[in-house]
PDB file of N, CA, C and O in Angstrom:
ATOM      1  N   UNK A   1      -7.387  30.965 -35.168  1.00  0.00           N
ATOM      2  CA  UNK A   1      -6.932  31.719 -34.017  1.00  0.00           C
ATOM      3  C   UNK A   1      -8.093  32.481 -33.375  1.00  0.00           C
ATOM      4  O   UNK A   1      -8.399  32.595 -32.188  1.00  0.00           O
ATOM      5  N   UNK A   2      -8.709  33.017 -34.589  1.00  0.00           N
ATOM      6  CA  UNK A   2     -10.093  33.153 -33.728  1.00  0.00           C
ATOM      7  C   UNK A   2     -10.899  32.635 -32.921  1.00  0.00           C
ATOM      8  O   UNK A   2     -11.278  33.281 -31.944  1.00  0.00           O
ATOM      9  N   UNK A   3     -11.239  31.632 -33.106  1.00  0.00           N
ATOM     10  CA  UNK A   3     -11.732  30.384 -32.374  1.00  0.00           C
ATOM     11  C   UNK A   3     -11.241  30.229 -30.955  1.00  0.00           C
ATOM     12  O   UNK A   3     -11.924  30.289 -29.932  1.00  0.00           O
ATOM     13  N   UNK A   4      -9.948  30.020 -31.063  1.00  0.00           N
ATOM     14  CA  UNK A   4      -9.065  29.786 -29.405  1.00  0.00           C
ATOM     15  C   UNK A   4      -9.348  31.218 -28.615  1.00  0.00           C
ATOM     16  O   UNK A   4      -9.385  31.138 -27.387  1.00  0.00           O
ATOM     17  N   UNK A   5      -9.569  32.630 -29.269  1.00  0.00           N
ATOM     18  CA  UNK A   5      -9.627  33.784 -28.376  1.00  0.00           C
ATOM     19  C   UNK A   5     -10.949  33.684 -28.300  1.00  0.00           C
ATOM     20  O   UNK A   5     -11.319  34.203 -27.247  1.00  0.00           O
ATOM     21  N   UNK A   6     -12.198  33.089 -29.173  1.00  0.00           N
ATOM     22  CA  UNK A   6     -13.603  33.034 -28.362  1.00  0.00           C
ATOM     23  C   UNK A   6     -13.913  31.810 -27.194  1.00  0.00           C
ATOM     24  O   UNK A   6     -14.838  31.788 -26.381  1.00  0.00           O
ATOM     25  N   UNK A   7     -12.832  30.809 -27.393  1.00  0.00           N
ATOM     26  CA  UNK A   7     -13.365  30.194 -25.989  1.00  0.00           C
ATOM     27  C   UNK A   7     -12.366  30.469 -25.404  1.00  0.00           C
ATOM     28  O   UNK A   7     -12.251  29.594 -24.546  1.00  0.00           O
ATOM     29  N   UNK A   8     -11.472  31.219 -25.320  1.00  0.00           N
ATOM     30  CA  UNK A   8     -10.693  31.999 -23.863  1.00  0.00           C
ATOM     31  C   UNK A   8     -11.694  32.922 -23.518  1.00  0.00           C
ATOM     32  O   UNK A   8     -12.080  32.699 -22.370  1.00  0.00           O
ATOM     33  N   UNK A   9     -12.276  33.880 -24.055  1.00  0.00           N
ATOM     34  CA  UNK A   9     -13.417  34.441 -23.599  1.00  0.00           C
ATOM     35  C   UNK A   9     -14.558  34.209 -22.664  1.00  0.00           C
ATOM     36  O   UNK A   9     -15.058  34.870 -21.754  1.00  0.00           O
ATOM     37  N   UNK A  10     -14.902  32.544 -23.428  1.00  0.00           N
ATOM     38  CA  UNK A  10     -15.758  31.917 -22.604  1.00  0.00           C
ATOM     39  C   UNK A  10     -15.736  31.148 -21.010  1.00  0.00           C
ATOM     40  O   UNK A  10     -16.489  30.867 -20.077  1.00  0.00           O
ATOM     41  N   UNK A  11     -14.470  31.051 -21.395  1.00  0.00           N
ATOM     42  CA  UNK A  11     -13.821  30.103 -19.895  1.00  0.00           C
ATOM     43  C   UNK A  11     -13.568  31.390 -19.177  1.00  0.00           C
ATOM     44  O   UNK A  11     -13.728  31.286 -17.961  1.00  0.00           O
ATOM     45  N   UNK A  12     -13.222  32.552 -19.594  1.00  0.00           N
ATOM     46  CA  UNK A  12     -12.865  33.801 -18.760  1.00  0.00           C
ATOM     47  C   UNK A  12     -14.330  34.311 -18.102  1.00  0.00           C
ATOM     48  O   UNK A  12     -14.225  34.892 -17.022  1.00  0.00           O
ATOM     49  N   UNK A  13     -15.522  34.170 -18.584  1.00  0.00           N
ATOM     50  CA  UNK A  13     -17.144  34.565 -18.184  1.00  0.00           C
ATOM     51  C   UNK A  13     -17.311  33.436 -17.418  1.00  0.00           C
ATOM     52  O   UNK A  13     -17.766  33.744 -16.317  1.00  0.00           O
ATOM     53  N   UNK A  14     -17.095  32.026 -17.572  1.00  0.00           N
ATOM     54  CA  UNK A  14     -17.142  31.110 -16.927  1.00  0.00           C
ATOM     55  C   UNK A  14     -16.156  31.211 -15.563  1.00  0.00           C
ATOM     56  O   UNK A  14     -16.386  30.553 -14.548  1.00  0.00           O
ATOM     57  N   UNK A  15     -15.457  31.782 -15.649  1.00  0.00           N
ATOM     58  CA  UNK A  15     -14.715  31.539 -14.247  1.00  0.00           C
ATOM     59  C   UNK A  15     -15.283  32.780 -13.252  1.00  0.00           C
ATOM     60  O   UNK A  15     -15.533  32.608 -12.059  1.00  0.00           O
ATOM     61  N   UNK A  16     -15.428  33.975 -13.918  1.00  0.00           N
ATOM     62  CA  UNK A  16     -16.093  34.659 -13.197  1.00  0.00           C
ATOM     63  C   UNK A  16     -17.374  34.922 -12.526  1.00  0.00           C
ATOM     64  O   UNK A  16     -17.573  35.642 -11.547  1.00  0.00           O
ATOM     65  N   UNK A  17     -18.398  34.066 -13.363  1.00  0.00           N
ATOM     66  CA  UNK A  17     -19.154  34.008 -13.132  1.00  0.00           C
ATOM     67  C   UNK A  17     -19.569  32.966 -11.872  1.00  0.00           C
ATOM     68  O   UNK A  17     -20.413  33.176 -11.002  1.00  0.00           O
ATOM     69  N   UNK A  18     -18.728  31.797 -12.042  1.00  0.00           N
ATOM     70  CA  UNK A  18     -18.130  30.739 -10.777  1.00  0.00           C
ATOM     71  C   UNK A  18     -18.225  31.657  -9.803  1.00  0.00           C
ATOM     72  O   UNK A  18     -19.258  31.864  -9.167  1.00  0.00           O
ATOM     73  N   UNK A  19     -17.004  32.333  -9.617  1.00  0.00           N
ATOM     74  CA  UNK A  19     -16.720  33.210  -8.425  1.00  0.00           C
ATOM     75  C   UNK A  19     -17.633  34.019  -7.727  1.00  0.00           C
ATOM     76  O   UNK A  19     -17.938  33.990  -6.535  1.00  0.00           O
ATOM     77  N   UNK A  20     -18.089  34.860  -8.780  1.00  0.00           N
ATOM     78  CA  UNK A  20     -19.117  35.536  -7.970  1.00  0.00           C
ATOM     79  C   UNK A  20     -20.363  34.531  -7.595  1.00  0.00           C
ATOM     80  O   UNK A  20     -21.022  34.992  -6.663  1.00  0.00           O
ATOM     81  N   UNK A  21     -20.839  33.298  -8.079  1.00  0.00           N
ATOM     82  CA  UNK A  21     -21.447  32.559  -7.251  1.00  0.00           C
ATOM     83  C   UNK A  21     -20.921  32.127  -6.276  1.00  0.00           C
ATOM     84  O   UNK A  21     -21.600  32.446  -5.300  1.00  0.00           O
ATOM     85  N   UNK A  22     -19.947  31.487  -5.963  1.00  0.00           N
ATOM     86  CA  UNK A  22     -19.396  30.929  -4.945  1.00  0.00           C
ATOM     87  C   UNK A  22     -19.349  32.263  -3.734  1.00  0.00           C
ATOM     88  O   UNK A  22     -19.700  32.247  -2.554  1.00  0.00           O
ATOM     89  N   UNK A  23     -18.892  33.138  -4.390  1.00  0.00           N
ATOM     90  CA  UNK A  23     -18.954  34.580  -2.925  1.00  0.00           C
ATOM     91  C   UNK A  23     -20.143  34.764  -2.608  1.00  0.00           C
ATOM     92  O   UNK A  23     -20.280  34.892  -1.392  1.00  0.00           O
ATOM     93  N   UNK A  24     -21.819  34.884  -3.667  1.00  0.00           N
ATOM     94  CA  UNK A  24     -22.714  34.959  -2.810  1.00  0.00           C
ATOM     95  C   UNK A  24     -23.838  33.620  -2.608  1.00  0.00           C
ATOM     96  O   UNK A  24     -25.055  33.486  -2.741  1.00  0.00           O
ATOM     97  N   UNK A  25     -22.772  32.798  -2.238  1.00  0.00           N
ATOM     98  CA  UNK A  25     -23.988  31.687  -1.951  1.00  0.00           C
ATOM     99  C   UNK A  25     -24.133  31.708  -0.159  1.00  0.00           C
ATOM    100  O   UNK A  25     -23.057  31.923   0.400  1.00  0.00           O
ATOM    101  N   UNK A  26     -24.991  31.566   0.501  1.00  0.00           N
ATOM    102  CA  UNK A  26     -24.795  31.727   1.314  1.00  0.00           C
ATOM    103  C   UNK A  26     -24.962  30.026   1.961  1.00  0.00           C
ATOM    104  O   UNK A  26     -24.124  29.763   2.824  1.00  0.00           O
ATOM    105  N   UNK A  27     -25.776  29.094   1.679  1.00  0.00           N
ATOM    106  CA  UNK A  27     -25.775  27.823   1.842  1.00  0.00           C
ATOM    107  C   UNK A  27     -24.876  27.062   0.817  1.00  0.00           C
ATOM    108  O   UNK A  27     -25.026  27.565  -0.297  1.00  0.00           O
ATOM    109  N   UNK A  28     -23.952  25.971   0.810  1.00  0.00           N
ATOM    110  CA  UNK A  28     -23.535  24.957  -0.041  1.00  0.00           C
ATOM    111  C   UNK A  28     -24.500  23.802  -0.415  1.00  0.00           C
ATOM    112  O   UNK A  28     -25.638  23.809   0.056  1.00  0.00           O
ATOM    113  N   UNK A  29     -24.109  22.855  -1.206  1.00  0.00           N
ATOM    114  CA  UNK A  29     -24.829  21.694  -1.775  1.00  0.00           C
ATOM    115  C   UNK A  29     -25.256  21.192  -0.425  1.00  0.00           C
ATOM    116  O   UNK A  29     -26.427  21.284  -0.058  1.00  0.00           O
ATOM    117  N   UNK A  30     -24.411  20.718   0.235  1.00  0.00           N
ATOM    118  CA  UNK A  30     -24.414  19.851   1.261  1.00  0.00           C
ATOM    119  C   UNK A  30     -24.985  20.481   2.723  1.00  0.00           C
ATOM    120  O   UNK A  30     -25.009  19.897   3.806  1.00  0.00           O
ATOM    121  N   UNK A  31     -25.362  21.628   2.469  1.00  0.00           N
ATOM    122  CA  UNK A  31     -26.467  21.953   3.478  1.00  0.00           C
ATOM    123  C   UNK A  31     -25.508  22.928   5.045  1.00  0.00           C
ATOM    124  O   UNK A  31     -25.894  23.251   6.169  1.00  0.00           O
ATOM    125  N   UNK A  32     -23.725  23.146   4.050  1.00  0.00           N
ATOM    126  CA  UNK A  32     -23.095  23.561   5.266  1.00  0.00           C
ATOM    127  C   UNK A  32     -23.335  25.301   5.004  1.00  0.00           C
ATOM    128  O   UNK A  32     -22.968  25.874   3.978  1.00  0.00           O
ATOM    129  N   UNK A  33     -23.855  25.805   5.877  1.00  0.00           N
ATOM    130  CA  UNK A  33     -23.320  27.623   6.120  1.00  0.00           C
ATOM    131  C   UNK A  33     -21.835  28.285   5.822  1.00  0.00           C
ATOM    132  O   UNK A  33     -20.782  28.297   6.459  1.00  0.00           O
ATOM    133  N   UNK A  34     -22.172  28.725   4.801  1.00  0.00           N
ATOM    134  CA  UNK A  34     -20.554  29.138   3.892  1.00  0.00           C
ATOM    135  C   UNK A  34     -20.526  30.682   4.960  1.00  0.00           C
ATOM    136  O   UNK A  34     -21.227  31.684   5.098  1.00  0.00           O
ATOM    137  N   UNK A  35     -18.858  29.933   5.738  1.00  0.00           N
ATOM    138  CA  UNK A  35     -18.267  31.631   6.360  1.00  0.00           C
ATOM    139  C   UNK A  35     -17.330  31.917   5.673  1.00  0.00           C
ATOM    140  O   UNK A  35     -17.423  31.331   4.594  1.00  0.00           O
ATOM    141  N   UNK A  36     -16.289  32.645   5.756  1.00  0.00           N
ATOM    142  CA  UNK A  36     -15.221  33.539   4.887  1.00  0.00           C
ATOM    143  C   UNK A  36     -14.468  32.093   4.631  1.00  0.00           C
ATOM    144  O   UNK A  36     -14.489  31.639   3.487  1.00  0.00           O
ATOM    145  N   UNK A  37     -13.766  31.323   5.743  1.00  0.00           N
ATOM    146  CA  UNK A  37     -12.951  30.710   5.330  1.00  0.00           C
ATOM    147  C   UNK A  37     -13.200  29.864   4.407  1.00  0.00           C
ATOM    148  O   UNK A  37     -12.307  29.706   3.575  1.00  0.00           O
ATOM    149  N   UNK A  38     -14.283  29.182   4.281  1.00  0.00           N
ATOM    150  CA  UNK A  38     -14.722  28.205   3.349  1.00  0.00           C
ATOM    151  C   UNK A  38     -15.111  28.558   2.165  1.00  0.00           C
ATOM    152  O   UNK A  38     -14.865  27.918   1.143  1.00  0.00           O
ATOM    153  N   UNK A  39     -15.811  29.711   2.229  1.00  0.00           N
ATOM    154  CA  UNK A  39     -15.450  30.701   0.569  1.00  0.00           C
ATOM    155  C   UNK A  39     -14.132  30.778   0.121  1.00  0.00           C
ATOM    156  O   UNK A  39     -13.769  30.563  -1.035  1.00  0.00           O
ATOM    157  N   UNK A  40     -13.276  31.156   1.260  1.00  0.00           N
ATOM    158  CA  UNK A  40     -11.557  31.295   0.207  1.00  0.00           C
ATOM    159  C   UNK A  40     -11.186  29.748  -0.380  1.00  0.00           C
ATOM    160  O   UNK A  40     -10.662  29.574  -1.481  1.00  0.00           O
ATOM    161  N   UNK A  41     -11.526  28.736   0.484  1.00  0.00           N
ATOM    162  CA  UNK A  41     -10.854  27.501   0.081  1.00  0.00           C
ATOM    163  C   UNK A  41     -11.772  27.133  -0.949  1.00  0.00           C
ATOM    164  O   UNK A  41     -11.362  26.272  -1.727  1.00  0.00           O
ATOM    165  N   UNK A  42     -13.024  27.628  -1.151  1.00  0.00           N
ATOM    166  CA  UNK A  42     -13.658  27.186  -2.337  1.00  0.00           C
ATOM    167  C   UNK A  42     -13.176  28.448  -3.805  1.00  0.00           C
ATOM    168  O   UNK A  42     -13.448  28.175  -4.974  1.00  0.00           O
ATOM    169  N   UNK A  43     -12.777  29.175  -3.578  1.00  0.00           N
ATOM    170  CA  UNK A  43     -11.698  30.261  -4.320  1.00  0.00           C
ATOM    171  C   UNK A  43     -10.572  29.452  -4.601  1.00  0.00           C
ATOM    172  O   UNK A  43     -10.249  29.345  -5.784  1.00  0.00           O
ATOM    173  N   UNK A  44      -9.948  28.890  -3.778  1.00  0.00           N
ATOM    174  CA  UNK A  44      -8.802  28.651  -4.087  1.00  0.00           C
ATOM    175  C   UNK A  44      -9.174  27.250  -4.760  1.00  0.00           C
ATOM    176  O   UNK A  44      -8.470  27.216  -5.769  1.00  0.00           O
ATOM    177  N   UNK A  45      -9.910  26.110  -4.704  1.00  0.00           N
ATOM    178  CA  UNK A  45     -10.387  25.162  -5.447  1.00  0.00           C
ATOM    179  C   UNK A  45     -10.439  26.008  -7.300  1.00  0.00           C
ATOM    180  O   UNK A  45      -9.621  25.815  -8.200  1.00  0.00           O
ATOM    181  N   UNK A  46     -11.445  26.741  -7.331  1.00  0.00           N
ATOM    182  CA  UNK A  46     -11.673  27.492  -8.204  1.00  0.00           C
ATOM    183  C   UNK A  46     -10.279  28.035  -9.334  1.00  0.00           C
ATOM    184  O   UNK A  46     -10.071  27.740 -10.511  1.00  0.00           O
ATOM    185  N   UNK A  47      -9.349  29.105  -8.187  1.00  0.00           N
ATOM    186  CA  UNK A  47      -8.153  28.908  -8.757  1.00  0.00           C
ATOM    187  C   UNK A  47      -7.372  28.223  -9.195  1.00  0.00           C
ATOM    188  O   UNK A  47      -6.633  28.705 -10.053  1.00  0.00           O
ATOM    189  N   UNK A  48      -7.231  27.090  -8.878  1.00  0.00           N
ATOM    190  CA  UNK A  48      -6.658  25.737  -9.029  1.00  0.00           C
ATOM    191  C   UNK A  48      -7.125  25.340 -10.294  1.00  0.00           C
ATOM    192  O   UNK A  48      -6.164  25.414 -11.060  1.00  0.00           O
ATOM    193  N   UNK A  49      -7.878  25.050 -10.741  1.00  0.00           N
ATOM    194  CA  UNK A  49      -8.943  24.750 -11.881  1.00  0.00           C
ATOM    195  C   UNK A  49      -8.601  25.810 -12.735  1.00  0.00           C
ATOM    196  O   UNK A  49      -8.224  25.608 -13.890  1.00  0.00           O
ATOM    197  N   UNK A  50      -8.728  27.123 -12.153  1.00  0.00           N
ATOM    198  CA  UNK A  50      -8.395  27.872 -13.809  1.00  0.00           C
ATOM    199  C   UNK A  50      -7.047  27.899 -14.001  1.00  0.00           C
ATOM    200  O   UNK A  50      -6.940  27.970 -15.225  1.00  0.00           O
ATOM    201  N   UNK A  51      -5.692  27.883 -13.418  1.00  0.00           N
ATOM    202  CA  UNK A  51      -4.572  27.734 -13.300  1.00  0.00           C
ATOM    203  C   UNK A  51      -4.462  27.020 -14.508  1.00  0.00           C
ATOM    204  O   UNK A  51      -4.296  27.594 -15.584  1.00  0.00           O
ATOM    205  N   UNK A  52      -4.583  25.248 -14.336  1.00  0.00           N
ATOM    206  CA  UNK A  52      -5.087  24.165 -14.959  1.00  0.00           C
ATOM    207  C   UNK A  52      -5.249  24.578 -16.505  1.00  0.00           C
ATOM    208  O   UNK A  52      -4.381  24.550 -17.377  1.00  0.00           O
ATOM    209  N   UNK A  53      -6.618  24.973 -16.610  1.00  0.00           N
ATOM    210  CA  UNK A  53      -6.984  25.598 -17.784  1.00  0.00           C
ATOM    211  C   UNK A  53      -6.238  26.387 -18.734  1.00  0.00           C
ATOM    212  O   UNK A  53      -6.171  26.240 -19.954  1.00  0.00           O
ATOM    213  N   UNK A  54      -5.593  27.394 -17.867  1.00  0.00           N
ATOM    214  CA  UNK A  54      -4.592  28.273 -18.605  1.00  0.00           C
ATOM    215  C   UNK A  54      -3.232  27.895 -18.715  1.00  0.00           C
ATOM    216  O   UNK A  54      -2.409  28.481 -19.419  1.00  0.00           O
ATOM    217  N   UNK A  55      -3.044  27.053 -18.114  1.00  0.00           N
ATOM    218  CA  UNK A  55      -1.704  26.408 -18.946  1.00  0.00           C
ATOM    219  C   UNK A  55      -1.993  25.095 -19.795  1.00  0.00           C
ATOM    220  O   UNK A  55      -0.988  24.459 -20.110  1.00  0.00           O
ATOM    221  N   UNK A  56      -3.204  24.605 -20.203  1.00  0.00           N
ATOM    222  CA  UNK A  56      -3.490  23.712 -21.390  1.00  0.00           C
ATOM    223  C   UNK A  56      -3.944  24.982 -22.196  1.00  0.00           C
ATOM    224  O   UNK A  56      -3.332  24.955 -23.264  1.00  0.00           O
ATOM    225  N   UNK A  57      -4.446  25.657 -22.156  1.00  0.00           N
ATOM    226  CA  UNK A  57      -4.572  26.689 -23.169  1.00  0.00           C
ATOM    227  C   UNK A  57      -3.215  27.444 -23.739  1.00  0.00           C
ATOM    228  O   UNK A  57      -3.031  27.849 -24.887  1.00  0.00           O
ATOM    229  N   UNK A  58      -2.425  27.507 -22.744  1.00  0.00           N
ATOM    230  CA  UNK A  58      -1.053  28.172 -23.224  1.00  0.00           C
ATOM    231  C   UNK A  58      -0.502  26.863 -24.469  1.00  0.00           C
ATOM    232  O   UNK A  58      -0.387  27.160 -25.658  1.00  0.00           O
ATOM    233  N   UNK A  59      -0.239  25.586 -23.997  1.00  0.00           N
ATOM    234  CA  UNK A  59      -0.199  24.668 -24.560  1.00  0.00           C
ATOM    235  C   UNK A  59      -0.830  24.573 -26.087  1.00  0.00           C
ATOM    236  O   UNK A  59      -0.216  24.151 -27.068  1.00  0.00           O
ATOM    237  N   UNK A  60      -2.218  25.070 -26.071  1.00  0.00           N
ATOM    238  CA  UNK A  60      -2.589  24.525 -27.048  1.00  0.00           C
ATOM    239  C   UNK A  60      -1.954  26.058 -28.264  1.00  0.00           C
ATOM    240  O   UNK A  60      -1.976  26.030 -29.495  1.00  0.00           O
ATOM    241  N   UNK A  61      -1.516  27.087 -27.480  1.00  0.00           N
ATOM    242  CA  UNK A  61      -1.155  27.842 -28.149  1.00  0.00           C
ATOM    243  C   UNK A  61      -0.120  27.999 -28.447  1.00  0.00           C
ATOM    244  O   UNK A  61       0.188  28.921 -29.202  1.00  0.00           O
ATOM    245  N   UNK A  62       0.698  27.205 -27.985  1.00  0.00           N
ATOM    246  CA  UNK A  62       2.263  27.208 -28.401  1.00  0.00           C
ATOM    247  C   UNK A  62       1.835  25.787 -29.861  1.00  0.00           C
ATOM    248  O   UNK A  62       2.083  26.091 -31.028  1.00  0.00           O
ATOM    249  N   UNK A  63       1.492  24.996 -29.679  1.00  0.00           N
ATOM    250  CA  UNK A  63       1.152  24.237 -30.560  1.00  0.00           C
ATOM    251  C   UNK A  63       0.101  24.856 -31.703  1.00  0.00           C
ATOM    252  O   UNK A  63      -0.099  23.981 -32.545  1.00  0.00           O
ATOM    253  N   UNK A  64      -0.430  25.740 -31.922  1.00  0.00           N
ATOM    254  CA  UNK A  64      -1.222  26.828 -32.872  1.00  0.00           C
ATOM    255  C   UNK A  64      -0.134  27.766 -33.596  1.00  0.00           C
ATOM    256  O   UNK A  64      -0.298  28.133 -34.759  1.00  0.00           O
ATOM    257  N   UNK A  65       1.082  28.158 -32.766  1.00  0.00           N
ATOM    258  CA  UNK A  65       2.068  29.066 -33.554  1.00  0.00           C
ATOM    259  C   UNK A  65       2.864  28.295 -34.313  1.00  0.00           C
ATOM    260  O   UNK A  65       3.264  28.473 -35.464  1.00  0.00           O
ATOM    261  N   UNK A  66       3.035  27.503 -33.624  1.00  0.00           N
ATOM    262  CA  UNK A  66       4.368  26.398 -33.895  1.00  0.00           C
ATOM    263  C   UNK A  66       3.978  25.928 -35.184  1.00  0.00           C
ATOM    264  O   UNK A  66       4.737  26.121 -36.134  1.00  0.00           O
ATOM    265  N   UNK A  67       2.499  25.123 -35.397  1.00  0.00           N
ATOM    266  CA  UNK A  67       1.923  25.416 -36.814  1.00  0.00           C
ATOM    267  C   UNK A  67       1.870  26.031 -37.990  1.00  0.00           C
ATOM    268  O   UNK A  67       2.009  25.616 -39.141  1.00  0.00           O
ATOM    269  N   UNK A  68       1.634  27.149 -37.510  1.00  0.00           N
ATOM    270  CA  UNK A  68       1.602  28.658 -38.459  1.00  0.00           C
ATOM    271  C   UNK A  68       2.811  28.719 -38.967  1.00  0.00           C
ATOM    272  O   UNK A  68       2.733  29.027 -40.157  1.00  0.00           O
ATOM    273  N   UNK A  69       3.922  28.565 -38.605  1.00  0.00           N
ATOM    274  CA  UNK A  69       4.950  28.448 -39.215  1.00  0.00           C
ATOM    275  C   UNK A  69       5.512  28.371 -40.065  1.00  0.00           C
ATOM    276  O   UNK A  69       6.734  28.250 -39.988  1.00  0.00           O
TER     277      UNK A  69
END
């Protein structure tokens, strides 16, 4: 159980750390000028993805109790 709360940890530094890149980048890969809107939709990409994450993690934790049992 330890284990599953150090890489929730990690994916939690990992997502934040995402974010605050994505808010101060001011150029993208592809060479476009990031304005507000295209930061939120790259937020909301972002969100999407950790959403994702946290319900296979919920998953893997209902399957960790269910074990323990």
């Amino acid at each position: 159980m330890k284990v599953w709360w150090g890489i929730n940890i990690a994916w939690l530094v990992l997502f934040v750390a995402s974010a605050i890149y994505l808010l101060n980048r001011r150029i993208d890969g592809a060479g476009v000028i990031q304005n507000p809107t295209i930061r939120m939709v790259s937020l909301a990409v972002l969100g999407g993805c950790f959403i994702f994450v946290c319900l296979c993690q919920l998953l893997v934790l209902f399957f960790i109790k269910r074990k323990s049992k």
